[in-house]
N, C-alpha and C positions, 0 to 999 in steps of 0.2 A: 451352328446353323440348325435351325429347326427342322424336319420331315419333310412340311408341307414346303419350306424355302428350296429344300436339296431338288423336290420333284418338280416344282414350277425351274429352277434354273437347268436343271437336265432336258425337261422338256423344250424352252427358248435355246438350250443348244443343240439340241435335234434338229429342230425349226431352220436354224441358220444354214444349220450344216445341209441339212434336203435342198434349202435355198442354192445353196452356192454347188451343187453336184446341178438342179437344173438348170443353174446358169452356165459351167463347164461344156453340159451336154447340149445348147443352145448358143453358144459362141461356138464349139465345133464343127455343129453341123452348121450355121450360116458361113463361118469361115470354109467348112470343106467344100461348101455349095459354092461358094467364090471362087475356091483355089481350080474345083471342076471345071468350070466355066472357062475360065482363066486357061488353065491347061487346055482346049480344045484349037485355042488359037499361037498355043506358045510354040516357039522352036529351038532344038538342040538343048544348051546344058539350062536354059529356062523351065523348062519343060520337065528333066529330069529335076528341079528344084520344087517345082509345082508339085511332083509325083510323089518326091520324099515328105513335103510337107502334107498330103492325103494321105499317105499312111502314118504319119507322125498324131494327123488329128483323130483317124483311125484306133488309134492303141488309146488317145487321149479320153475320147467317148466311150471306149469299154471299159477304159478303169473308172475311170466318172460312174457310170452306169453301174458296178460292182461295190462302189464307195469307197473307192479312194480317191478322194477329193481332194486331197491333199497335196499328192502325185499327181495325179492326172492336172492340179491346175500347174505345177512348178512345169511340167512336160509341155502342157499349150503355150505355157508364154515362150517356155526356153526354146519349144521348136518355129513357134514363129516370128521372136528375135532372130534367132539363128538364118532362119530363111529370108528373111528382110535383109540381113546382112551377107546376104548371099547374092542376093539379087544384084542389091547396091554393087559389091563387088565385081560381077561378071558383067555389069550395065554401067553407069554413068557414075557411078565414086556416089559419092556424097549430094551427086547433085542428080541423083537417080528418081527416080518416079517409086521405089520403094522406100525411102526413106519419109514420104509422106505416113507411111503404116504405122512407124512408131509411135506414134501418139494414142493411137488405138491401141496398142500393146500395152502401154503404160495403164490407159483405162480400164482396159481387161484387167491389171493386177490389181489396180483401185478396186476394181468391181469384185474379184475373186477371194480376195485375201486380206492379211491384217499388214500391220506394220512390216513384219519379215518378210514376206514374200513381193510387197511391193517396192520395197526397197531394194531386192537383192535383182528383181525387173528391174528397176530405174540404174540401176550400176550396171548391169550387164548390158543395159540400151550405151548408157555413155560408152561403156568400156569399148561395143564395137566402133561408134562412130569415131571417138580416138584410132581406136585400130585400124579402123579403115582411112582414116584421116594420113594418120601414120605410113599404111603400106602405098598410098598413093604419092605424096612425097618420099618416098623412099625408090619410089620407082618401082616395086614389089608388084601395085596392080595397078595396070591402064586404063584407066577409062576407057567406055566406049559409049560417048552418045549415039543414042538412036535414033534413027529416021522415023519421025511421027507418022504413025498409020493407028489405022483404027484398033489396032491392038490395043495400043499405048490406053486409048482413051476407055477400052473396056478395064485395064488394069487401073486405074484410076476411077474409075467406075468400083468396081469392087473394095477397093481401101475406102471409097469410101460408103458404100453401104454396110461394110462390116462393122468401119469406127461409128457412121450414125448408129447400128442396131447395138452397136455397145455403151453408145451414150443413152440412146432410147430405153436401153431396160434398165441401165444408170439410174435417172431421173426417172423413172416409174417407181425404183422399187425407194429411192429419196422421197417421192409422192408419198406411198404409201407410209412409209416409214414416219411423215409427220402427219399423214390421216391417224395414224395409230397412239403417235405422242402426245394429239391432240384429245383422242378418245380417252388414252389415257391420265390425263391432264383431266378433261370433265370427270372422268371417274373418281379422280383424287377430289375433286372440289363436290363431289357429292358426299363420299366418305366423311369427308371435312365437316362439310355439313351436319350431314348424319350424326357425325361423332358429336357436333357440336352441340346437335339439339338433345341428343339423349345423357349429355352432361351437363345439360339445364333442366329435363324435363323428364316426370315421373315415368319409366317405362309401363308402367300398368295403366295409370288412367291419362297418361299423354299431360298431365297438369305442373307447370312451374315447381321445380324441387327447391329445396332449401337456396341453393345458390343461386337460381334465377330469382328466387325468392326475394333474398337479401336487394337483389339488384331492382328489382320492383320497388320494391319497401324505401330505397333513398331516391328513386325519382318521382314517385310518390310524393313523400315526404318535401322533397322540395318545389314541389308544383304547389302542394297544400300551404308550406307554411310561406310562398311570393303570396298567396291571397288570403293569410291572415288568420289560416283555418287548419282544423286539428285529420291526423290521419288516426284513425283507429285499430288495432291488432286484434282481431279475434281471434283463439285459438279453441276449435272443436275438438272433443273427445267422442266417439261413440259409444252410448252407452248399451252393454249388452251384444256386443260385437263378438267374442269370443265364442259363447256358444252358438252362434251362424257358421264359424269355420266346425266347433266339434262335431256338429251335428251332421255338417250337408257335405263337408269337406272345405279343402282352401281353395279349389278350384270356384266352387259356391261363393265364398268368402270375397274371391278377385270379383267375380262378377255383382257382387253386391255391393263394390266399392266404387267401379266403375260406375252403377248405374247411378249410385245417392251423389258421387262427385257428379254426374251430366246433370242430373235435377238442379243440383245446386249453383252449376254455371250457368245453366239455362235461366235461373231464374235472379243473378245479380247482373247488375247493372253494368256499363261497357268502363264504367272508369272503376270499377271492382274487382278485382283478382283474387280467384280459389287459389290457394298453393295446398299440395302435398308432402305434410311435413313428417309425414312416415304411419306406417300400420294402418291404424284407425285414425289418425290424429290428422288434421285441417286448420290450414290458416285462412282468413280471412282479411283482405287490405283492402279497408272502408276511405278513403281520403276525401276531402274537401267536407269533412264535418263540421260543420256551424252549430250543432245543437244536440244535447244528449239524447233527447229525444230519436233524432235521428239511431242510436246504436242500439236503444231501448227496441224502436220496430226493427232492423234487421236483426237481433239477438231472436225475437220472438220468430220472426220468419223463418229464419235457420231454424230452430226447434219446429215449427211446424214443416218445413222440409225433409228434416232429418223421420221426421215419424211418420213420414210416408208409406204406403203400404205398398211392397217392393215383392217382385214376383220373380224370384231364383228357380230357375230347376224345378219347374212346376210346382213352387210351395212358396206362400208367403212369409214375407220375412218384414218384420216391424220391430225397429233398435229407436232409441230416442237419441240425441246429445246433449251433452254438459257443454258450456259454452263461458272461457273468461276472455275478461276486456281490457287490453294496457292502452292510453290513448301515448299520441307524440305530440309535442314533444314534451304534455305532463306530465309523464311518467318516463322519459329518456328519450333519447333519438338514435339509439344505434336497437339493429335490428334483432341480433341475439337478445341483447338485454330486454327490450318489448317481449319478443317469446319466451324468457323464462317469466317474465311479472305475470304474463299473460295464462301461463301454463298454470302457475303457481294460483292465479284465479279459479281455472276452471277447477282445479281437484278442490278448492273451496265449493264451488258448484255441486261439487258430485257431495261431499260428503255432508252438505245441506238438501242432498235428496234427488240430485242428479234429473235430469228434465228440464234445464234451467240456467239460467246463465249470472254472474257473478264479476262485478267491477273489481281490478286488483288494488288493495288498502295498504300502506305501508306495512299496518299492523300486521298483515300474511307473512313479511318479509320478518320483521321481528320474533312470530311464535317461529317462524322456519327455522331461524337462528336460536332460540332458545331452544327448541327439541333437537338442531344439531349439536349442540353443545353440552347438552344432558347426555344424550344418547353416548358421546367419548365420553362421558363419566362414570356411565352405567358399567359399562364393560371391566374394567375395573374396581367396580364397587362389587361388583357379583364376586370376583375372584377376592375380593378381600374380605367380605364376608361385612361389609359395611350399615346392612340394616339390622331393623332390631323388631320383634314379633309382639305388638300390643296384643290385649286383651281386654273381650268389651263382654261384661256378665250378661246373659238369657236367664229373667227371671218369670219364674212361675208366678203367673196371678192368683193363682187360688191360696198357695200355700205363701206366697213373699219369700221365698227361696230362690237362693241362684243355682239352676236346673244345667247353667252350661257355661261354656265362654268362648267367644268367634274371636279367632287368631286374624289380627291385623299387624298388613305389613307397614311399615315406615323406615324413610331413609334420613335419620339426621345428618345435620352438618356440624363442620367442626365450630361455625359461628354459632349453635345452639340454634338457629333453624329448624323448619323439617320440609323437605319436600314429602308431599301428601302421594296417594297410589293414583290418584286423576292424572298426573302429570307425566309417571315413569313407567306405569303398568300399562299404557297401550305401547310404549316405546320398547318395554323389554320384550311384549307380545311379537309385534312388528320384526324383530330382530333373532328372536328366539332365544334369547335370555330370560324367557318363564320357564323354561323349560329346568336350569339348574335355580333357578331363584326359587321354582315353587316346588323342589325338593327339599330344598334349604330351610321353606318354611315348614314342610310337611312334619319333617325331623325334628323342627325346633318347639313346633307346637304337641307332636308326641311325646318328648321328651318331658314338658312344663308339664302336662297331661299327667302322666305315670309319677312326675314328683308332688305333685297335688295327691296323688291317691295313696303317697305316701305320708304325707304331712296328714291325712286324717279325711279326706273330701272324695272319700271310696266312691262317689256315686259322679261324679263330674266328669260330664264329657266335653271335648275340645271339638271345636268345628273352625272349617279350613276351606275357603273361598278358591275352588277352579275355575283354572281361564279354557276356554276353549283351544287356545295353542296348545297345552298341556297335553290335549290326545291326540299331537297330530304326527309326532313319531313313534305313538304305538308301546310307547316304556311306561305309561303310567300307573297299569296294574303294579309292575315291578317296582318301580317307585314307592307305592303305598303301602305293599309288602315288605320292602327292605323299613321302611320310617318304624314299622310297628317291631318289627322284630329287634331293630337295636335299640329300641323305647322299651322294650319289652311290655307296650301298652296293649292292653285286648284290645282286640277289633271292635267292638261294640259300643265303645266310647270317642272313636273316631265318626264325625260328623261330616259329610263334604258335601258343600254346598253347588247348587248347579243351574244355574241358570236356563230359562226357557233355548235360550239361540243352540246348548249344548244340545240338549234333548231332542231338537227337533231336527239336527243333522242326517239326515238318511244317505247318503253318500260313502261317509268313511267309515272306521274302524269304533266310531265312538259310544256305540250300541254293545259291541263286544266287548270293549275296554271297561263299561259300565257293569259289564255282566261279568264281567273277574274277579272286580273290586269287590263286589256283592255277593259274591262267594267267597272272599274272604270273611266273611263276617261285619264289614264297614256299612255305616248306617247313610243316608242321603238327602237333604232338606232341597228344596227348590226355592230358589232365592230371586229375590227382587220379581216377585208372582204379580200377573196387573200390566207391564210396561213390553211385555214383548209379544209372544204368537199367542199364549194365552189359551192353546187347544190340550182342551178339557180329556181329546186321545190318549194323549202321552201320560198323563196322569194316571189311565185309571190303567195305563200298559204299566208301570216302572211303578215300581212301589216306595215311592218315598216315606221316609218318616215324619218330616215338616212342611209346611207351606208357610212363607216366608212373604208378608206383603209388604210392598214397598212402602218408604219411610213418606212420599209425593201423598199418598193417601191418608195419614197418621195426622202430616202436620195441626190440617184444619180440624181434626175432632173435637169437639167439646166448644170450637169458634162456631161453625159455621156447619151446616149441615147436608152440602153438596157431594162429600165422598161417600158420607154415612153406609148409602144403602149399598154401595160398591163393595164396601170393606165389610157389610154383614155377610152379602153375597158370596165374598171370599171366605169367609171363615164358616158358612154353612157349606160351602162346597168340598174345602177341607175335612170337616165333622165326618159330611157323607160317604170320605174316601177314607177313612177313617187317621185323618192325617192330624196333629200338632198344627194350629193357626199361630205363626210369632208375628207381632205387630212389631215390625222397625222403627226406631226414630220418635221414640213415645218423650215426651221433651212436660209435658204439664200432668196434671192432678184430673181435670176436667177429661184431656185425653184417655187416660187411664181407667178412671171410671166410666166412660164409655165403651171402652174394651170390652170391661169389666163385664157389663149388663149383655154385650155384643154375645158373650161365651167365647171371648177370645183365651188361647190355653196360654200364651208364654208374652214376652213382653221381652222390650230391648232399647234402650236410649239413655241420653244425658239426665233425664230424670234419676236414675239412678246411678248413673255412672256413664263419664265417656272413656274409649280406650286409653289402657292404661299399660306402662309396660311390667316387666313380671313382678318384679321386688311391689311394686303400688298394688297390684291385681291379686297379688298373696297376702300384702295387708288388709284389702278389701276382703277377701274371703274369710282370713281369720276373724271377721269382724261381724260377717254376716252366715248364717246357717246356709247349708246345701240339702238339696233334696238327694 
């Protein structure tokens, strides 16, 4: 039994128990008020019965009054059984004007007591009438009818105002008793209630949870599909909702959920339902669609809803939403299966640029299953050490020398395949499997490194492509220092490449981890220059040694002349930093010579070479001079 049970049932027995002392001490005193009465007219050994019974009620009302309730009710019945059968006795036998009382003694024990005590009243009532049954054929006691006078009818007078006052608080306290059952009864059917609604229904913003949800969704659905027509599943994402809770608090957070869910009920239709299907996340149950068009305008309306300008805690707050679409029963008819297509939509939404909403295509469901199914492979291939470290030559343009070589990873298969880095390097990112993978490569490409400067190619440096997972447990200084020391390759022919998104992290630790490496001696190119933030800040802050423009601007050289001025731009802005401009992706003649005239310093592509892995990339060297 719990606490809170032990002290409500203690307390309802208190209750009782106070009940049944003032009902002791009010059948007492109506009884001793009767018996007074009674005695003012009585004579001889009546009289003295009268007198025993007021002091018998006497001792009954002080114990009552002291709380013994228990006692004092065994005492009232016993002593006015007792005295009924006394009466009986010295009056008219069985056929006495007392004998009427007993039935009020028996209600007093109903009224006073449980099962024992009114039971052991009901025995003791028969047991006299036998008795007295018995001593009158036995010849033991006489009757003596009485001669009717006005006594008689005050003593019948009195049994019965004592038995009505003990039926009367009877049936009052039975009144009460189902006013209370009834109270309690509405209160149970509220609870009921209560419980029922807040097991359908979001306790924050009051809106349809998953399981009222579902239950919507197939009556819905079969109202839509009796007239021919599709129900739609939108599933909303909030985009940019997290920093509302960092900034202002979740308390902020709750009330800015509340307020975009009121907007957005307020503004669908009466056969349309918001569900809350957890955090930031929102369903939407469109039915009786006839036409695409129709999902097209409330897709855009929700987004123009969602970017409402929302005033929390005296500060505004502006989130946008990603929004995907499963229809019914095109895309299924049961309700989980619509919110995962539909789910699996909108992060297509978000990572086409989030603000926007996104129909579910099978083909989501197919890449899902292919990056499920790569990813249990991945884990396993890291531990087995399953890829293998291409090499792609950085040749100088001035001299036609190979000035370096970018370490690329690759994972063959055993059917002679290769899964490409597009496919497994966001997945090992995702998972935190670049983490030992681009150790693995760090080691492998220092290692080639230090045995090229043994084979005769003293000048050749290795460069080694970072992800930005890399810094996000903080080990990758130590990383880069353990690669060099069991290569036992100088720091200075260690290249690492970085991309714009790296450099411009202001947040974590990736400033300092940069600033480790860089004290070891390690050299730093900025890669894929052109495609990302592009701020010219962080350039002239961090001193790189390379600027590295993407391969998107290379293609057209020598075609077409729309990148032209972009790619001089980049490589004068390099010159001025005094930085190496490498053109990636140099694939023609025509391209090349445009470089060329550009003042580009280094050069990289299938032109000369695509990666190669080591045994191909050491006959290539052997084959070609190094600067």
């Amino acid at each position: 039994m719990q606490v809170k049970d032990f002290f409500s049932s203690s307390a309802k027995l208190a209750d009782l128990t106070s009940l049944r002392r003032r009902r002791v001490i009010q059948i007492s005193a109506v009884t001793g008020f009767g018996l007074f009465a009674s005695s003012l007219v009585a004579r001889g050994i009546t009289f003295d019965i009268f007198l025993l019974g007021l002091f018998s009620l006497i001792v009954t009302g002080s114990l009552a009054y002291k709380y013994y309730v228990t006692t004092s009710s065994y005492l009232l019945l016993g002593a006015m059984s007792s005295m009924l059968f006394a009466l009986s006795a010295t009056g008219a036998g069985v056929f006495d004007i007392a004998m009427i009382g007993y039935p009020g003694v028996i209600i007093f024990a109903a009224l006073l007591g449980g099962i024992a005590l009114f039971g052991t009243v009901l025995s003791l009532v028969l047991l006299q009438c036998i008795t007295l049954t018995w001593l009158i054929m036995q010849d033991v006691v006489t009757p003596n009818p009485p001669i009717l006078s006005w006594s008689h009818v005050l003593f019948i007078m009195v049994i019965y105002v004592i038995t009505g006052f003990s039926v009367f608080i009877l049936i009052q306290d039975i009144r009460r008793l189902m006013q209370s059952l009834q109270q309690e009864v509405s209160k149970v059917e509220q609870n009921r209630a209560h419980i029922q609604h807040l097991a359908h229904h979001d306790p924050l913003t009051n809106l349809p949870n998953r399981i009222l949800g579902e239950r919507l969704f197939n009556e819905k659905l079969r109202e839509s599909e009796e007239k021919g027509l599709q129900l739609a599943l939108l599933f909303i994402d909030l985009d940019n909702f997290k920093p509302v809770n960092d900034a202002l608090g979740h308390a902020a957070g709750d009330r800015f959920l509340q307020k975009i869910s009121q907007t957005i009920t307020d503004h669908l239709s009466t056969k349309q339902s918001l569900i809350r299907f957890g955090g930031d996340e929102f369903i939407v149950l469109a039915p009786e669609i006839s036409d695409k068009s129709e999902i097209d305008d409330l897709c855009k309306n929700l987004i123009t809803w969602c970017s409402n300008e929302f005033e929390v805690l005296q500060t505004k707050v502006v989130v946008s939403g990603s929004i995907g679409v499963a229809q019914a029963p095109y895309d299924g008819i049961k309700f989980k299966q619509l919110c995962r297509k539909a789910d699996i939509a909108m992060y297509e939404a978000k990572r086409n640029g989030r603000n926007r909403y996104e129909y579910y295509d099978v083909r989501f469901d197919e890449e899902n299953d292919e990056k499920f199914t790569l990813i249990q492979r991945l884990r396993p291939a890291v531990q087995a050490n399953e890829f293998e470290v291409y090499y792609q030559p950085l040749i100088d343009l001035a001299s036609n020398k190979v000035q370096a070589v970018e370490a690329l990873l690759r994972w063959p298969q055993k059917d002679g395949s290769m899964i490409l880095p597009d496919k497994f390097i966001p997945l090992a990112e995702s998972s935190g499997l670049i983490i030992p993978l681009g150790a693995w490569v760090l080691n492998q490409a220092c290692e080639f490194c230090a045995k090229q400067h043994e084979n005769g190619h003293t000048n050749l440096t290795v460069a080694v492509n970072l992800s930005f997972a890399q810094f996000k447990d903080g080990t990758l200084p130590t990383v880069v220092e353990q690669a060099l020391q069991n290569s036992q390759l100088a720091p200075q022919f260690l290249e690492l490449e970085l991309t714009e998104t790296i450099l411009a992290d202001e947040n974590g630790t990736t400033g300092e981890q940069l600033e480790a490496i860089k004290s070891l001696g390690v050299h730093f190119a900025i890669d894929d220059f052109g495609t990302g933030y592009s701020n010219l800040n962080y350039l002239q802050t961090f001193s790189a040694r390379k600027l590295k423009i993407d391969r998107i601007f290379i293609n057209t050289l020598g075609i077409g002349e729309n990148d032209a001025p972009l790619v001089a731009a980049i490589i004068s802005i390099a010159d001025s930093l005094g930085m190496k401009a490498v053109a990636e992706g140099i694939e023609s003649k025509p391209a090349l010579e445009k470089l060329i005239k550009m003042g580009c310093d280094l050069g990289q592509g299938y032109y000369w070479s695509k990666p190669l892995p080591a045994p191909e990339i050491e006959r290539f060297l052997s084959n070609h001079p190094t600067k």
